[in-house]
Residue frames as qw, qx, qy, qz and C-alpha x, y, z in Angstrom:
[[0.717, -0.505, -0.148, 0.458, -14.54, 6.71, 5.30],
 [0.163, 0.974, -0.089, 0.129, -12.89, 9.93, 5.56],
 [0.633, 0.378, -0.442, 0.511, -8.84, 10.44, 5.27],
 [0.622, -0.770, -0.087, 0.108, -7.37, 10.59, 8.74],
 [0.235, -0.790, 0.564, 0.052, -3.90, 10.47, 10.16],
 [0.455, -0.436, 0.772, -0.081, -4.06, 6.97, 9.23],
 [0.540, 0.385, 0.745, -0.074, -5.88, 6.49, 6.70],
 [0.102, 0.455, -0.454, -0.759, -6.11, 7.46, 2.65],
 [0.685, 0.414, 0.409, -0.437, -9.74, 7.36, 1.11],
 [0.685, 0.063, 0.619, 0.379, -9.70, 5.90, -2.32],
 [0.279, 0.934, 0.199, 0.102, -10.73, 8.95, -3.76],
 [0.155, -0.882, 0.375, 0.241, -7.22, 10.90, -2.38],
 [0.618, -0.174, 0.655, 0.398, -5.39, 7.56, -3.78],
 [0.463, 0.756, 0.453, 0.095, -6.73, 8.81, -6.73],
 [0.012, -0.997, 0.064, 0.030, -6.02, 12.29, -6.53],
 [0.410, -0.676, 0.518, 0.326, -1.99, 11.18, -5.38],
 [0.690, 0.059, 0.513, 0.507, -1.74, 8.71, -8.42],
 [0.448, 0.809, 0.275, 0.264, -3.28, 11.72, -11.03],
 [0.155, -0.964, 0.213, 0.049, -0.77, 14.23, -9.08],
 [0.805, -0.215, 0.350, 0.428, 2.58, 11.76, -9.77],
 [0.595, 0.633, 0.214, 0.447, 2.97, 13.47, -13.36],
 [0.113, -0.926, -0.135, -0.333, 3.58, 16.66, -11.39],
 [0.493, -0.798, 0.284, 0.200, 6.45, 16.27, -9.48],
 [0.550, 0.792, -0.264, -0.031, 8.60, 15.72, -12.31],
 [0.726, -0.375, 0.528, 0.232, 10.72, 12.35, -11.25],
 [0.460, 0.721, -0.417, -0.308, 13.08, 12.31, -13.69],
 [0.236, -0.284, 0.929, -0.040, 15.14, 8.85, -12.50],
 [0.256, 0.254, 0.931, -0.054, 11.70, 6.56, -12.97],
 [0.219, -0.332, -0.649, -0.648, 8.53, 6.93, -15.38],
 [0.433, -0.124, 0.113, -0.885, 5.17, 8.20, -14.09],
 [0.828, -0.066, -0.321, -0.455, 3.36, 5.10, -14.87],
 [0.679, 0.042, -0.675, 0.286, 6.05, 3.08, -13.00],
 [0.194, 0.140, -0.675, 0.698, 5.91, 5.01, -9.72],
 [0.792, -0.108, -0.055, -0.598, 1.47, 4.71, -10.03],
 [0.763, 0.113, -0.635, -0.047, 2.61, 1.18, -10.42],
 [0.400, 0.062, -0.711, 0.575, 4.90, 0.79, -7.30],
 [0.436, -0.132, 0.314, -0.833, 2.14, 3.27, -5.25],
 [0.794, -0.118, 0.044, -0.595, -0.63, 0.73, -6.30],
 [0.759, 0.009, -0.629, 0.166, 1.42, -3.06, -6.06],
 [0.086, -0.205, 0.492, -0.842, 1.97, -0.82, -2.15],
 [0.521, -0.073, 0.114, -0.843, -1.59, -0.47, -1.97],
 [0.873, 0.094, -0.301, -0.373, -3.58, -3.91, -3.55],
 [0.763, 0.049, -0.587, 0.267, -0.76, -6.31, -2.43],
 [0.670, -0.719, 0.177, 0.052, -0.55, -4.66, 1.70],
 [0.780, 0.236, -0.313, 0.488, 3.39, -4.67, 0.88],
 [0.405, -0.782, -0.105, 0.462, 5.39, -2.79, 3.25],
 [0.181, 0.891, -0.257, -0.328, 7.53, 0.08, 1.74],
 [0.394, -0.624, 0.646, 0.195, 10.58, -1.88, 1.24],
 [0.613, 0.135, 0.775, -0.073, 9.05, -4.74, 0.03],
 [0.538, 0.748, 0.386, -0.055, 8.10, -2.93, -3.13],
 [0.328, 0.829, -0.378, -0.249, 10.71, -0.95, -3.88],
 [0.006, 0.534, -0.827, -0.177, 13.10, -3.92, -4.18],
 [0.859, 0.257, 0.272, -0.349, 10.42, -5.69, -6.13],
 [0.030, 0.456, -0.572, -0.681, 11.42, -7.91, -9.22],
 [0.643, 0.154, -0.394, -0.638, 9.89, -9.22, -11.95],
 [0.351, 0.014, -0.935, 0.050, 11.04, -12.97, -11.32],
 [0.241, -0.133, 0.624, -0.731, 9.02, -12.24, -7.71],
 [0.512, 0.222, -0.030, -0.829, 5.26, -12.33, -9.76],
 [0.108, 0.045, 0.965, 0.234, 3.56, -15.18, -10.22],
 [0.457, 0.122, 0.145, -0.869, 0.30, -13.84, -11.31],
 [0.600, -0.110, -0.642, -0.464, -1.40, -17.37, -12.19],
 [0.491, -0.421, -0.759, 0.076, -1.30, -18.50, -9.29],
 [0.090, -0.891, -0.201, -0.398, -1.77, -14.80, -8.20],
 [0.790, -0.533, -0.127, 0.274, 1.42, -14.34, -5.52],
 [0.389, 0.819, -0.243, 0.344, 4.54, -12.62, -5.10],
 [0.764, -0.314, -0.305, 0.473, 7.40, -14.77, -3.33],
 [0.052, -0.976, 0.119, -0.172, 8.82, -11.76, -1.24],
 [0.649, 0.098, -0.585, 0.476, 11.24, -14.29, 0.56],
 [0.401, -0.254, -0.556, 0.683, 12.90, -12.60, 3.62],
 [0.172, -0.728, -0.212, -0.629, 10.75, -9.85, 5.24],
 [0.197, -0.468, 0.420, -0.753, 10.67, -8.35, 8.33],
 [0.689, -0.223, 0.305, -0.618, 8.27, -11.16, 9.83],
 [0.934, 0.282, 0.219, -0.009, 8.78, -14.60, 7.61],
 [0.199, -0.649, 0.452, 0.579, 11.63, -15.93, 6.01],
 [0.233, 0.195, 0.867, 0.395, 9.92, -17.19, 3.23],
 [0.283, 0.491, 0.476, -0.673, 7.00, -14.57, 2.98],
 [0.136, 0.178, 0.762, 0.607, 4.48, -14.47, 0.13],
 [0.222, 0.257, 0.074, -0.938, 2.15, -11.33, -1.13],
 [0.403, 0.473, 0.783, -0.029, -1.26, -12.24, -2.32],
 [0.089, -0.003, -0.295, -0.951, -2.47, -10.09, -5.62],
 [0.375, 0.363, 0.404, -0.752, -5.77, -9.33, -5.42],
 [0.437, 0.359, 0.693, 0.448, -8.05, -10.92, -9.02],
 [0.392, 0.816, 0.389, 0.169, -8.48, -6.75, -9.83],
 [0.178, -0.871, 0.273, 0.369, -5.49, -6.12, -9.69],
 [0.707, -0.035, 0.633, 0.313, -3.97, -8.98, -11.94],
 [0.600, 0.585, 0.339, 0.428, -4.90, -7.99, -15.31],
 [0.025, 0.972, -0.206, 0.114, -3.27, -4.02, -14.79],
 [0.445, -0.631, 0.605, 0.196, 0.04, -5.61, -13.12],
 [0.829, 0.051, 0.443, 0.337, 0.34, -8.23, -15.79],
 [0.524, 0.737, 0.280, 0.322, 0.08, -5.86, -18.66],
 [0.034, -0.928, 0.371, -0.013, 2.39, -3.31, -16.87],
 [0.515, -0.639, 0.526, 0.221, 5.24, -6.30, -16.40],
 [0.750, 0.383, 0.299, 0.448, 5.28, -7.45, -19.92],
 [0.228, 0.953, 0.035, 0.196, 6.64, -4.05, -20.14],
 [0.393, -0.830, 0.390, -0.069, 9.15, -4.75, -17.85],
 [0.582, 0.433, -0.668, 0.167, 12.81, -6.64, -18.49],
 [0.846, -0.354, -0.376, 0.134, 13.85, -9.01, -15.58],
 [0.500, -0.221, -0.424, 0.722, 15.42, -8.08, -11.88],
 [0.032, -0.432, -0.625, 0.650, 14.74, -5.06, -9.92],
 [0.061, 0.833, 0.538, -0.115, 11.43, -2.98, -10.85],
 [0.090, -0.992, 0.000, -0.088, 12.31, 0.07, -9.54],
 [0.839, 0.037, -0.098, 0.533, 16.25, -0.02, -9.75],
 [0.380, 0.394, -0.039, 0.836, 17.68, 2.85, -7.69],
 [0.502, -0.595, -0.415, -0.471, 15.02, 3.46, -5.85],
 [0.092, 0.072, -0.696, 0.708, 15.52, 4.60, -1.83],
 [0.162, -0.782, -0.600, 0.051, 12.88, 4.50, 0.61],
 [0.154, -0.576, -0.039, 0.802, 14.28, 8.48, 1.14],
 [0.041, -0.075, 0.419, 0.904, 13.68, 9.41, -2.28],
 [0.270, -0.516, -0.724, -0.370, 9.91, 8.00, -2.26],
 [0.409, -0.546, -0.536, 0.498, 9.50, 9.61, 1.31],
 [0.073, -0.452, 0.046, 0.888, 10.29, 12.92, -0.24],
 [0.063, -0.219, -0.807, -0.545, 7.75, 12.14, -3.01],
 [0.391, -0.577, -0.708, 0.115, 5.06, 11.57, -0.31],
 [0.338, -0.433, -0.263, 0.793, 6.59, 14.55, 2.07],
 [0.184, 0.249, -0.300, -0.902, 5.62, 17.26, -1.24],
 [0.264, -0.255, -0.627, -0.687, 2.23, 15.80, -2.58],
 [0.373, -0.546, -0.745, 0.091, 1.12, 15.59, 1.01],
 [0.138, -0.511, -0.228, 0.817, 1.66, 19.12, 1.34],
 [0.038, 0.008, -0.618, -0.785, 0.66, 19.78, -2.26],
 [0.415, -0.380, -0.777, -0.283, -2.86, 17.63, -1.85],
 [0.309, -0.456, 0.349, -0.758, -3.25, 18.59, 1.63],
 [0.785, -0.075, -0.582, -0.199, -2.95, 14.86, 2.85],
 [0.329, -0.774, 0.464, -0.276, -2.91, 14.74, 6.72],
 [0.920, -0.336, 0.185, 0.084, -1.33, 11.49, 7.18],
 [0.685, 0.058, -0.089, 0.720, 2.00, 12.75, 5.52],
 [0.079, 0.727, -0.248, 0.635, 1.95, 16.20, 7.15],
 [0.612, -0.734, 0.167, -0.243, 1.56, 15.32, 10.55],
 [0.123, 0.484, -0.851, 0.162, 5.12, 13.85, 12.11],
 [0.765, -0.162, -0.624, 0.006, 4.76, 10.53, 12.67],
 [0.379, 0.064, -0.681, 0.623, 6.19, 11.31, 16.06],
 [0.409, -0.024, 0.297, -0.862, 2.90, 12.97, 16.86],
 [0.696, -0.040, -0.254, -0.670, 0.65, 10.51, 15.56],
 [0.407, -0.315, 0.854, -0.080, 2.65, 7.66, 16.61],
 [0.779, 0.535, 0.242, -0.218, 1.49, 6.14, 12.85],
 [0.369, -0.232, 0.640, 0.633, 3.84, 4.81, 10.22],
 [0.439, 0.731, 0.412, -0.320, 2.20, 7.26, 7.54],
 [0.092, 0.538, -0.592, -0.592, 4.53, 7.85, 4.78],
 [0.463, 0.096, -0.777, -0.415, 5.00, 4.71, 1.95],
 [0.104, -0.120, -0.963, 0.216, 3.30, 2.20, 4.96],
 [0.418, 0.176, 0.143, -0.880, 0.08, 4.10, 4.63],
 [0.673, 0.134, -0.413, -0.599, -1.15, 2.51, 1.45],
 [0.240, -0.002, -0.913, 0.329, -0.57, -0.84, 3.65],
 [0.019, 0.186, 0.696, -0.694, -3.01, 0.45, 6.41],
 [0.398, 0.357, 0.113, -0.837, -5.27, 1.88, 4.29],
 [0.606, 0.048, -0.715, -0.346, -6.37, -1.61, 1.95],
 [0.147, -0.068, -0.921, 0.354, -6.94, -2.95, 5.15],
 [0.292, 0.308, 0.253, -0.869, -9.58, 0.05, 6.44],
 [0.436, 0.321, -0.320, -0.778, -10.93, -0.75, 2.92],
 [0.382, 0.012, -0.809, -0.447, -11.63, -3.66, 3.16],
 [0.064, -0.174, -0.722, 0.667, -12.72, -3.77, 6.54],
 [0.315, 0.346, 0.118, -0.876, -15.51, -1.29, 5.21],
 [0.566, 0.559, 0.451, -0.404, -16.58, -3.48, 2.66],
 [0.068, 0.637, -0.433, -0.634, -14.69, -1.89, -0.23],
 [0.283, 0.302, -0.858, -0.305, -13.82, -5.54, -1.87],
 [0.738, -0.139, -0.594, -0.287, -17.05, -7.44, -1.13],
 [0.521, -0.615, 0.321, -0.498, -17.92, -8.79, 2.01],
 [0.972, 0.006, -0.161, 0.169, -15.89, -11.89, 1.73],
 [0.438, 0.575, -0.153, 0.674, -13.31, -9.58, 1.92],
 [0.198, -0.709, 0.042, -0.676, -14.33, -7.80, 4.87],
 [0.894, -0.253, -0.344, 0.134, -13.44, -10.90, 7.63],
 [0.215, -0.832, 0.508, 0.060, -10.20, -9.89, 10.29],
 [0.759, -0.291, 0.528, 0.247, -8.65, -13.15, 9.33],
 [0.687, 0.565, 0.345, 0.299, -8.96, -12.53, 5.44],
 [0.060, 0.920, -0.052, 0.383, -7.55, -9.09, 6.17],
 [0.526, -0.711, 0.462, -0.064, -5.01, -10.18, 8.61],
 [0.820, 0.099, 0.484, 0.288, -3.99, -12.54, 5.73],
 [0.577, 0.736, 0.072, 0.347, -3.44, -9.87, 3.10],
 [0.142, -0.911, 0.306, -0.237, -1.42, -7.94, 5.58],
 [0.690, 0.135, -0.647, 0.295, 0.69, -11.28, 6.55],
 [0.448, -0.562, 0.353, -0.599, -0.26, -10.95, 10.00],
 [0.450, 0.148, -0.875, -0.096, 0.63, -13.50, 12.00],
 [0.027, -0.467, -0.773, 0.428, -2.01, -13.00, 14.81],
 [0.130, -0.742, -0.628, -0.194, -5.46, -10.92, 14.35],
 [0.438, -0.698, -0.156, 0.544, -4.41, -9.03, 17.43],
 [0.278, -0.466, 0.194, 0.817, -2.01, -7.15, 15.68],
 [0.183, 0.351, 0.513, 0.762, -4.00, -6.33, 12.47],
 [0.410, -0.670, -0.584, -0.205, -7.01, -5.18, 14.80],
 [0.556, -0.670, -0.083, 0.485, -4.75, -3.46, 17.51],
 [0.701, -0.297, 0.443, 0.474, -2.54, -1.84, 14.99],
 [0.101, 0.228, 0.492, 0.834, -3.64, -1.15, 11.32],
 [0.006, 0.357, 0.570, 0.740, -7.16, -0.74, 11.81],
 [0.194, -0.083, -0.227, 0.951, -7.62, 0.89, 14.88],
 [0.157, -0.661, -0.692, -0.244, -11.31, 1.45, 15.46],
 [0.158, 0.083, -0.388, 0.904, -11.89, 5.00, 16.85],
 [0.215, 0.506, 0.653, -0.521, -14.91, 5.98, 19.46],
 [0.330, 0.410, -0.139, -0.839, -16.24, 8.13, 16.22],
 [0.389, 0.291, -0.765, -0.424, -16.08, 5.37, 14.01],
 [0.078, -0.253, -0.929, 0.260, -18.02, 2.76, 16.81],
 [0.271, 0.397, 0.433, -0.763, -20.57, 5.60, 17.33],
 [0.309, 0.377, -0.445, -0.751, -20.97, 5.62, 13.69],
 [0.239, -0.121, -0.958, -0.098, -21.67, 1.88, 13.45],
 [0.005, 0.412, 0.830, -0.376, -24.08, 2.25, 15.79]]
C-alpha cells in the first residue's frame, strides 16, 4: 500500500522512527519518543492517549493498557499486540513509575510531525487537514495499523473489520469502515 493523505506505509514508519535522532528533542530521549510513535502505532491509541501514558497503565501479561477515561469509554482498555510485548516490556523496565512522557503537549509532538513531514516528504502531515478533511498528524499512526492490518500485514486473523474495529475501540464497524479505512475507487479497482 502506498502512503496517502491518510495513510503511512511501514516502510515511511520506518524512515520517521530512523529520522527522530535528527530533530534534536532535547526535553525527551530519542528512544522514548520511537517508543511513544510506536505504543501510537501497535496499540491504535489516539494522540492523547499516549502522551499521558503511565507505567502503572501496562499490564503486559495479560497484554492491555487500562486507559480509563477516553474520548468514547469511561473505562477504556488498549490491547498490545504479542510483537509488540517483548520491545515495550524491555523499554518500561527502563522506566520509573507515573507519566511516560512527562511534559509532553500534543503541540510540541505536532511540531515534531509538522518538520519530518516536510523533511521526509510525508503527504499526510503536509497537506492541512482542512483540505483533506483527515486527522493526519499524531492520529495517523492510529489509521494507519488499521490499513495494515486490513491488508494482511498481521496475518489474516488479523485482517477481520471486527478484530480491527476492536483494536481501534470502535464501538460499531460502521465507523472503523466509514472512517479509518476508507476504501478508495483505486484501491477496489485494485482488488479486482
Amino acid at each position: 500500500m502506498q502512503d496517502k493523505v491518510n495513510y503511512i506505509s511501514p516502510e515511511t514508519f520506518q524512515e520517521i522512527l530512523n529520522y527522530i535522532p535528527q530533530l534534536g528533542i532535547r526535553n525527551w530521549k530519542d528512544r522514548d519518543v520511537q517508543m511513544l510513535f510506536k505504543i501510537l502505532y501497535f496499540c491504535a491509541l489516539r494522540p492523547t492517549e499516549g502522551i499521558f501514558l503511565k507505567k502503572e497503565m501496562f499490564d503486559l501479561v495479560d497484554r492491555e493498557i487500562a486507559l480509563g477515561k477516553t474520548k468514547t469509554k469511561k473505562n477504556d482498555v488498549a490491547h498490545i499486540p504479542t510483537i509488540f510485548i517483548e520491545e515495550l516490556g524491555a523499554w518500561l523496565e527502563t522506566k520509573e513509575s507515573g507519566r511516560l512522557f512527562d511534559g509532553l503537549s500534543y503541540n510540541t509532538a505536532w511540531h515534531w510531525l509538522d518538520r519530518m513531514g516536510k523533511k521526509l516528504n510525508i503527504k499526510a502531515w503536509q497537506v492541512l487537514q482542512s483540505e483533506s478533511s483527515e486527522c493526519t498528524k499524531l492520529h495517523i499512526f492510529r489509521k494507519s495499523v488499521g490499513k495494515d492490518m486490513l491488508s494482511g500485514l498481521y496475518g489474516e486473523k488479523a485482517s477481520s473489520i471486527p478484530i480491527i474495529s476492536k483494536q481501534l475501540r470502535h464501538s460499531k464497524p460502521s465507523m472503523t469502515v466509514d472512517h479509518y479505512l476508507k476504501a478508495s475507487l483505486d484501491a477496489v479497482k485494485e482488488a479486482w
